[in-house]
C-alpha positions in Angstrom: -11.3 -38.5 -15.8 -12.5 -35.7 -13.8 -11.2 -34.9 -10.7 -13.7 -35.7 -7.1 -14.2 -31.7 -5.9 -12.7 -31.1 -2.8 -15.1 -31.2 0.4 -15.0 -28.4 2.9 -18.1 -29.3 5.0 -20.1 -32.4 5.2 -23.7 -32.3 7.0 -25.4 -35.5 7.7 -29.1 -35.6 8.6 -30.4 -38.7 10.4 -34.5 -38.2 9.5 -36.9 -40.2 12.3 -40.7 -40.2 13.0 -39.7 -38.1 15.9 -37.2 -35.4 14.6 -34.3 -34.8 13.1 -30.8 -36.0 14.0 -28.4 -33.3 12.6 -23.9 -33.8 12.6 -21.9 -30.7 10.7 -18.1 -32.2 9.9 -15.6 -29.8 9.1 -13.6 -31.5 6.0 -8.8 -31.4 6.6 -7.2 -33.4 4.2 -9.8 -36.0 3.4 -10.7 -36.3 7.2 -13.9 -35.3 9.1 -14.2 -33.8 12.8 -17.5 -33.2 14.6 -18.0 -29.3 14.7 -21.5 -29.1 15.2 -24.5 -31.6 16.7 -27.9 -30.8 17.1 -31.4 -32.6 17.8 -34.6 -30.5 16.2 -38.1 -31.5 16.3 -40.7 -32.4 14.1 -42.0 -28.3 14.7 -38.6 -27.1 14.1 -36.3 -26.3 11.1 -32.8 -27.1 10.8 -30.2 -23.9 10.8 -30.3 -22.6 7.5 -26.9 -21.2 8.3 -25.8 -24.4 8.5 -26.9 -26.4 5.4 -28.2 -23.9 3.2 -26.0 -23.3 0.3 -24.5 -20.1 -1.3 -21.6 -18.5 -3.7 -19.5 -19.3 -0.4 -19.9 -23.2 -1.7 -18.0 -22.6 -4.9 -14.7 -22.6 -3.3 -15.9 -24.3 -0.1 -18.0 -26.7 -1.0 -20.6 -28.2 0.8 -21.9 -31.5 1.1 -25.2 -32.6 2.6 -26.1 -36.0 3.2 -29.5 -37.4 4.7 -29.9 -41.1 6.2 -33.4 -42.5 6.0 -35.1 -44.9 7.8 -34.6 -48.6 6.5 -38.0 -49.8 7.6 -39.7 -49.3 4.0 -36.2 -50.6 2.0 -36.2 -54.1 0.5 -32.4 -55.2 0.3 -30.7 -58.1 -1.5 -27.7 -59.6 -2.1 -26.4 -60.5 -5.4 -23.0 -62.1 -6.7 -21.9 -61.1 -10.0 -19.1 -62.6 -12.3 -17.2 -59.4 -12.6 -14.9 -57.3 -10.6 -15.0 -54.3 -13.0 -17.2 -51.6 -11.5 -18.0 -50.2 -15.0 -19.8 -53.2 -15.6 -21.7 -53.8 -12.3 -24.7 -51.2 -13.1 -25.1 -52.4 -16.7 -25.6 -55.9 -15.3 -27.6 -55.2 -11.9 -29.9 -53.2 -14.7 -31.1 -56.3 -16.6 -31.4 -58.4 -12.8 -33.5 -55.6 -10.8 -36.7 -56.1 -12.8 -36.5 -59.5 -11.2 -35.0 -58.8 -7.7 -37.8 -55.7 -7.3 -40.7 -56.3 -5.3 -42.9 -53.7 -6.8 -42.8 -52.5 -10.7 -39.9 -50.4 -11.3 -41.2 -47.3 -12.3 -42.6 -46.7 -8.8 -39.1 -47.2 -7.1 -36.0 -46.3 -6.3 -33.0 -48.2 -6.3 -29.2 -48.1 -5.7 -26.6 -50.5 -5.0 -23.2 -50.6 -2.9 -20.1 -53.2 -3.6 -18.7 -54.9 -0.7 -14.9 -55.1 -0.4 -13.5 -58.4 -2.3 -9.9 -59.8 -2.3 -7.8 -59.3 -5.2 -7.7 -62.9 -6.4 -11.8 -63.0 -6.3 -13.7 -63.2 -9.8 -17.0 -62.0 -8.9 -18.3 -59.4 -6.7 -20.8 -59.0 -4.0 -23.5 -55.9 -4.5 -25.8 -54.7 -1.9 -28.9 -53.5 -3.5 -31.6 -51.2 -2.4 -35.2 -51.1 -3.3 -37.7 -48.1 -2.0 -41.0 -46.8 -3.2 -40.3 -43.9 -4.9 -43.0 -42.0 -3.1 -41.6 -42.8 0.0 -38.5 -41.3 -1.2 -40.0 -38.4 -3.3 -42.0 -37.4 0.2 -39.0 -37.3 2.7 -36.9 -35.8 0.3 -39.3 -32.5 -0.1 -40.0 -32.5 3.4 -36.6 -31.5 3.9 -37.0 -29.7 1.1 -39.5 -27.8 3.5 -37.1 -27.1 6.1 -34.1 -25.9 3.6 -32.2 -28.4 3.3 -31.1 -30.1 0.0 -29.8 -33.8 0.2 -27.1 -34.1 -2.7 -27.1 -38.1 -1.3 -29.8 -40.3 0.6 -27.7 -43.0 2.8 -29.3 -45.8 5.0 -27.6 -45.7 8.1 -27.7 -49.6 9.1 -26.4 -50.4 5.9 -23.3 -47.6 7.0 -23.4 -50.3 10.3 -22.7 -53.0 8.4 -20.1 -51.7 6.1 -18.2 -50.1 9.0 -17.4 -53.0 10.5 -17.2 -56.1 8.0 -18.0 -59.8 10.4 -15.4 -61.7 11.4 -17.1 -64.8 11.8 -19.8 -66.9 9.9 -22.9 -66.5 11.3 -26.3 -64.7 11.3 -25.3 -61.0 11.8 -28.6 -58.8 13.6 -28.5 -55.0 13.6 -31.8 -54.1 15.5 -33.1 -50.4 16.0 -36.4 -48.8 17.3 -38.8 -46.2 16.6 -42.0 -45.2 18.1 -42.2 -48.8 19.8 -41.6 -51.0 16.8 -38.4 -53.4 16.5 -36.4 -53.2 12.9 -33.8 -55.5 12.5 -30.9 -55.8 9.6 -30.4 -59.3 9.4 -26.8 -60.2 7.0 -26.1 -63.6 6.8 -21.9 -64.8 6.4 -21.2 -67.6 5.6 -18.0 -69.0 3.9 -16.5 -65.4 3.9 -19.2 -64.4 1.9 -22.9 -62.0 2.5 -25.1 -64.8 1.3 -28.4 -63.2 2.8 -29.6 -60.0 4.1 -33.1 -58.8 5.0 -34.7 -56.0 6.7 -37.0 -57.4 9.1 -40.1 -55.5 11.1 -41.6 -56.2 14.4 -44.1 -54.2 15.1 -45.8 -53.2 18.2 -48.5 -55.3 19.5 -47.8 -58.8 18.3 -45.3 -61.4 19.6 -42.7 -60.0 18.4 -40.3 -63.1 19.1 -42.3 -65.5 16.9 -42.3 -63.3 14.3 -38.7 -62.3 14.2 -37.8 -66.5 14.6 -41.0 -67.0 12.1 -38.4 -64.6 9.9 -35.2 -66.0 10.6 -36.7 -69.4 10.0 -37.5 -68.6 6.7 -34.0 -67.2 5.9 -32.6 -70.5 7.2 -34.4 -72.7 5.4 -33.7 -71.0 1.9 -30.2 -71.2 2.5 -30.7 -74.7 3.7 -31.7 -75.3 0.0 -29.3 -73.4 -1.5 -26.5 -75.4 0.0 -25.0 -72.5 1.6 -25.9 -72.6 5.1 -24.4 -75.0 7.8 -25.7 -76.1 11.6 -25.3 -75.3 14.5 -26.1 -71.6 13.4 -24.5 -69.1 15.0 -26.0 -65.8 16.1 -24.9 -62.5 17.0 -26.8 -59.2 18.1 -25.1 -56.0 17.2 -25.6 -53.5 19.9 -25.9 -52.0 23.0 -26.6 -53.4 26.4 -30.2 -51.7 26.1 -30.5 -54.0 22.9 -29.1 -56.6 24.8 -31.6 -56.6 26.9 -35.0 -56.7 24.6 -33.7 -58.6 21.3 -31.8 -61.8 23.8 -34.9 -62.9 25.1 -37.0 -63.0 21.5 -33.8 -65.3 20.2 -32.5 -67.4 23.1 -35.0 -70.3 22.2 -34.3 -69.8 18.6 -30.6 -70.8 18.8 -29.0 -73.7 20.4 -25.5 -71.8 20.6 -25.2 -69.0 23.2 -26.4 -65.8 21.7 -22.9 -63.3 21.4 -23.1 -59.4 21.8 -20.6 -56.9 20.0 -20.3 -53.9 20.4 -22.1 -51.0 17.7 -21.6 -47.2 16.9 -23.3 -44.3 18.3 -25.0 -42.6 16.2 -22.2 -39.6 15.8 -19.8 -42.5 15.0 -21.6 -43.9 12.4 -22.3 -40.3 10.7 -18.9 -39.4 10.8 -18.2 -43.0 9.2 -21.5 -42.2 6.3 -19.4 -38.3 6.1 -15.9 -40.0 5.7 -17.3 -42.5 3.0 -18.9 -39.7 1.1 -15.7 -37.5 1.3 -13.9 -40.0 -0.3 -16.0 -40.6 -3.2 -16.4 -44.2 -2.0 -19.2 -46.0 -3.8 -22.1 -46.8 -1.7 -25.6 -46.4 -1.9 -27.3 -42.8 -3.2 -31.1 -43.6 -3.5 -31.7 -39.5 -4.1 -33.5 -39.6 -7.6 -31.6 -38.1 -10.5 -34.4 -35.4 -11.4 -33.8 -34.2 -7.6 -30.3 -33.8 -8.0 -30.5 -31.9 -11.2 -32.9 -29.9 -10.0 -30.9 -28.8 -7.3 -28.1 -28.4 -9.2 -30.1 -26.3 -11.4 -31.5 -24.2 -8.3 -28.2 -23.5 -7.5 -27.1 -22.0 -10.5 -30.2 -20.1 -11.0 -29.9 -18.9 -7.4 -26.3 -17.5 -7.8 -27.4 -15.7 -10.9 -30.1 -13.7 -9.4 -27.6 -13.2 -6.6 -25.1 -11.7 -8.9 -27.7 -9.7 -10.8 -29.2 -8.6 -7.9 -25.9 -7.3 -6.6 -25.4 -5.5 -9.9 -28.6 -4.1 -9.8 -27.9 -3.1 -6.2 -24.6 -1.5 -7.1 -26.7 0.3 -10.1 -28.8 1.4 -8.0 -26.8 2.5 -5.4 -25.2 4.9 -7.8 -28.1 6.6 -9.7 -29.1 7.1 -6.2 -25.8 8.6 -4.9 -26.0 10.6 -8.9 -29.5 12.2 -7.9 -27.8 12.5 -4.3 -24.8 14.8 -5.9 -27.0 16.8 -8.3 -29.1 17.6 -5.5 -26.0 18.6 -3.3 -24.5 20.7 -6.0 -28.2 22.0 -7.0 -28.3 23.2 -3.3 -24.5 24.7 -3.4 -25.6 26.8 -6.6 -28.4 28.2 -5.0 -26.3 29.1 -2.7 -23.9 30.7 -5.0 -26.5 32.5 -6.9 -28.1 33.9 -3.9 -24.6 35.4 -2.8 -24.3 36.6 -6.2 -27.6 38.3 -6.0 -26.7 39.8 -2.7 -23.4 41.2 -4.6 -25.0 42.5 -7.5 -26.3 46.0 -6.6 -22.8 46.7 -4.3 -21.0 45.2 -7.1 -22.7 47.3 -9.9 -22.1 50.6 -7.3 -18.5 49.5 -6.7 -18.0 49.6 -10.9 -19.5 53.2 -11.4 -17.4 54.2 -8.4 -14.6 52.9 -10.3 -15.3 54.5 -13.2 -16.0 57.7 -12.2 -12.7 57.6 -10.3 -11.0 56.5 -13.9 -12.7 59.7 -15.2 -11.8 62.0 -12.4 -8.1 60.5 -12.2 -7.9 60.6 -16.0 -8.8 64.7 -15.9 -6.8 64.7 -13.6 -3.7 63.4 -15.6 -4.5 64.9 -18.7 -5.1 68.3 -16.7 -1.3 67.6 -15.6 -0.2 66.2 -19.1 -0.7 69.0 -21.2 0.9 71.6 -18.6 4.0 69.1 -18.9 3.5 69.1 -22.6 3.6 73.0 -22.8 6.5 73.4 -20.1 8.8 70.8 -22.3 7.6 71.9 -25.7 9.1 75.6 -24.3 12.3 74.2 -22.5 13.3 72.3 -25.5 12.2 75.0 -28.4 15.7 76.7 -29.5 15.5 80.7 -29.6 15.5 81.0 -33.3 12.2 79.1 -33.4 9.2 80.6 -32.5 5.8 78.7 -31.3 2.8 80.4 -32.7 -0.2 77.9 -31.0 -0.1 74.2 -29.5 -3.4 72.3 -29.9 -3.9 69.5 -27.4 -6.7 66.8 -28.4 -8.3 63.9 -27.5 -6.1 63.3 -24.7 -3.5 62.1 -26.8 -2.3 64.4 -29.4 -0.2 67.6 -29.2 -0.4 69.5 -32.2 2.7 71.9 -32.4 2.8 75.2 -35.0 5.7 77.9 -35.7 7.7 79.5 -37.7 11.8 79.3 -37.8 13.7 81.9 -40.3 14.9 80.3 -43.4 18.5 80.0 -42.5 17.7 78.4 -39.6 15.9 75.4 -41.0 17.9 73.0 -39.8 16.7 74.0 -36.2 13.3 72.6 -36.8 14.8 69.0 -37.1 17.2 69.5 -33.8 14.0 70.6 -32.0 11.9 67.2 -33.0 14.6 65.0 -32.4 14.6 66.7 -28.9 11.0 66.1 -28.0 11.1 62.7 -29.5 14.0 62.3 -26.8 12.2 64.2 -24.2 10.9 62.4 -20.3 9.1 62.5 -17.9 10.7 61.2 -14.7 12.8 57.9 -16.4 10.2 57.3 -19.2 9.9 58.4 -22.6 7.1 61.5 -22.9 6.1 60.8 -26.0 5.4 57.2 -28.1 5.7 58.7 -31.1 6.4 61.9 -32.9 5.8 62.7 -36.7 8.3 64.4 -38.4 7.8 68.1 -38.9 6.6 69.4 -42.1 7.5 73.0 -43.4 5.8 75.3 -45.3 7.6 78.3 -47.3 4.7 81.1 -48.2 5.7 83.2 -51.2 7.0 86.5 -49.9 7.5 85.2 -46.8 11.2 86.0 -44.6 9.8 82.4 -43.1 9.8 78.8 -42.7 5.9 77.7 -41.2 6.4 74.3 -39.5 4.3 71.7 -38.0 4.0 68.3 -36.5 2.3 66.0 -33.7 3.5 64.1 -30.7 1.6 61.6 -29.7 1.2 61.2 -25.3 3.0 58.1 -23.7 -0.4 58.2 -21.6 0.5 54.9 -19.7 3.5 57.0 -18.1 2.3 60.0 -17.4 1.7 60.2 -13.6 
């Protein structure tokens, strides 16, 4: 069996000819306290703060309850031979073609059990009766002013069942609008609601003959049922206001003093409708089915195109902060590029400064190179050798030419080795030096030699 959701709020609507009647109960452990009261007009809406309904309600939920007026509700009592609740709707369902006053396609109608001991065998059911255009037409205007009933309670029913009788007797729960008398009339007797009718006294008439004309009637039919027993007693349910205009209409009614108890305010007895409703207590719900799945349905629908209009916000949000970026970085490379433009032509001059500075400092190096070349090439050559030309090219190469007597050969490899070993400063002079080739001419006293050094350029100052 499913578990009753948790309540967080409960709002209770009292609807009038005159305005609305509005109670918001904060919901601790099953238990509701008054947070909010407020009385709006017929020209007014209620706060739709209050009892409209969001994605806040899934893990707060939210209860609204309206109370309608009881002057259009036909009520009866009926005793059935069961005390298993599963079976009370099935069997008021094949009764409430009979008990209806009007066909029952064009009403509504709910039902609420009244408490029984645990040895009784049959149960007593409340059942209420209301046009369903009645019902459709109060329910959508508060539909009007944003609020959506989830349960439709009758308040002097919530009277009743606040505060069971104590005593047999003829039980009256009068009320007024706009002038005209209504009057819940519950007849005990034996323990037991035998009776109970919603009687109307409207302006204009003698109000006390027709409310004894009423009563009378009552009286008589439980006269003939065997149910009812003289003297009657009566009591008037209410304040000393009530007192006041419903004791006159009944004291020649009666033979038995008239007794007064005490009722609810109105606050009380919406905390007591809120408190029932909490609990998941049966009572009476005369909201139409289709109404309540359509709000159900609303709901859902309404949380989707919340969600999806959040996600579409969010999307939104960033192809807008995209375009914003591009545009940012769009403006910061125009930026760039015009700084780079301003640089170009210094740039480009800087370069050809720099080259032409390469080109003067690498005359000037090779200018210095080759008289380095030619001072170590004549340090280094032994005195048996003689140097006949030294051809420096391309900045890199030394081309060296001689001649070295025969017996003195060996000289010509002592003096290679000795350049290959040569430096400038504490660097090598040369990267690389060939080895020498010799050339004997045929009548010749002489060796003709030659080979190439190649400039260590990167350490030549």
């Amino acid at each position: 069996m499913k578990k009753p959701q948790s309540i967080h709020t409960c709002n209770v609507v009292h609807v009038s000819p005159t305005g609305r009647q509005f109670w918001q109960f904060g919901v601790d452990k099953g238990n509701p306290s008054l947070k909010t009261t407020l009385a709006v007009g017929l020209a007014s809406s209620l706060p739709v703060k209050l009892v409209g309904k969001d994605w806040h309600t899934l893990y707060q939920p939210r209860l609204n309850l309206a109370c309608l007026p009881s002057e259009k509700v036909f009520l009866r009592v009926v005793q059935l031979p069961t005390t298993d609740t599963a079976e009370i709707a099935s069997m008021l369902e094949f009764q409430i073609e009979k008990l209806s006053p009007v066909p029952i396609s064009q009403m509504v109608w709910s039902y609420a059990l009244l408490p029984s001991s645990v040895e009784a065998k049959s149960t007593d059911v409340i059942t209420a009766m209301v046009e369903r255009d009645y019902v459709e037409g109060s329910v959508k205007q508060l539909e009007t002013e944003g609020y959506f009933p989830d349960r439709i309670e009758l308040p002097q029913l919530d009277q009743l069942l606040a505060r069971l009788p104590d005593q047999d007797g003829v039980w009256l729960y009068p009320s007024t609008e706009l002038g005209n008398l209504f009057c819940l009339a519950a007849w005990w007797y034996g323990g037991m609601l035998r009776n109970l009718q919603m009687i109307q006294l409207p302006s204009g008439c003698d109000q006390g003959l027709l409310l004894q004309d009423q009563l009378l009637k009552a009286a008589w039919a439980g006269e003939v049922e065997g149910w009812l027993n003289f003297p009657l007693q009566c009591l008037v349910v209410g304040d000393e206001s009530v007192q006041n205009t419903w004791l006159p209409l009944l004291k020649d009614w009666v033979e038995t003093p008239v007794e007064v108890r005490s009722t609810f305010s109105r606050s009380e007895l919406a905390e007591f409708t809120a408190r029932r409703a909490i609990r998941h207590e049966h009572a009476l719900n005369l909201l139409p089915v289709e109404f309540a799945d359509k709000y159900r349905q609303t709901f859902v629908d309404g949380l989707w195109m919340r969600a999806l209009g959040v996600v579409f916000g969010v999307y939104l949000l960033g192809v807008l902060g995209y375009f914003g970026m591009l545009q940012f970085r769009g403006i910061q490379q125009g930026q760039v590029e015009g700084k780079i433009n301003s640089l170009k032509v210094s740039y480009t001059n800087a370069l050809q400064l720099k080259e032409q500075v390469a080109i003067l400092q690498d005359q000037y190096n090779l200018k210095y190179a080759s008289m380095d070349c030619l001072r170590v090439a004549s340090e280094l050559l032994p005195p048996e050798m003689t140097m006949t030309w030294l051809v420096f090219s391309k900045g890199q190469t030394i081309e060296l030419h001689g001649n070295v007597p025969s017996d003195q050969a060996s000289k010509l490899s002592d003096y290679n080795d000795a350049l290959r070993q040569a430096t400038a400063g504490d660097q090598a002079m040369f990267s690389r030096v060939s080895p020498p080739t010799s050339t004997t001419r045929p009548g010749a006293s002489g060796v003709s030699w030659t080979f190439t050094c190649e400039l260590n350029r990167a350490e030549v100052p």
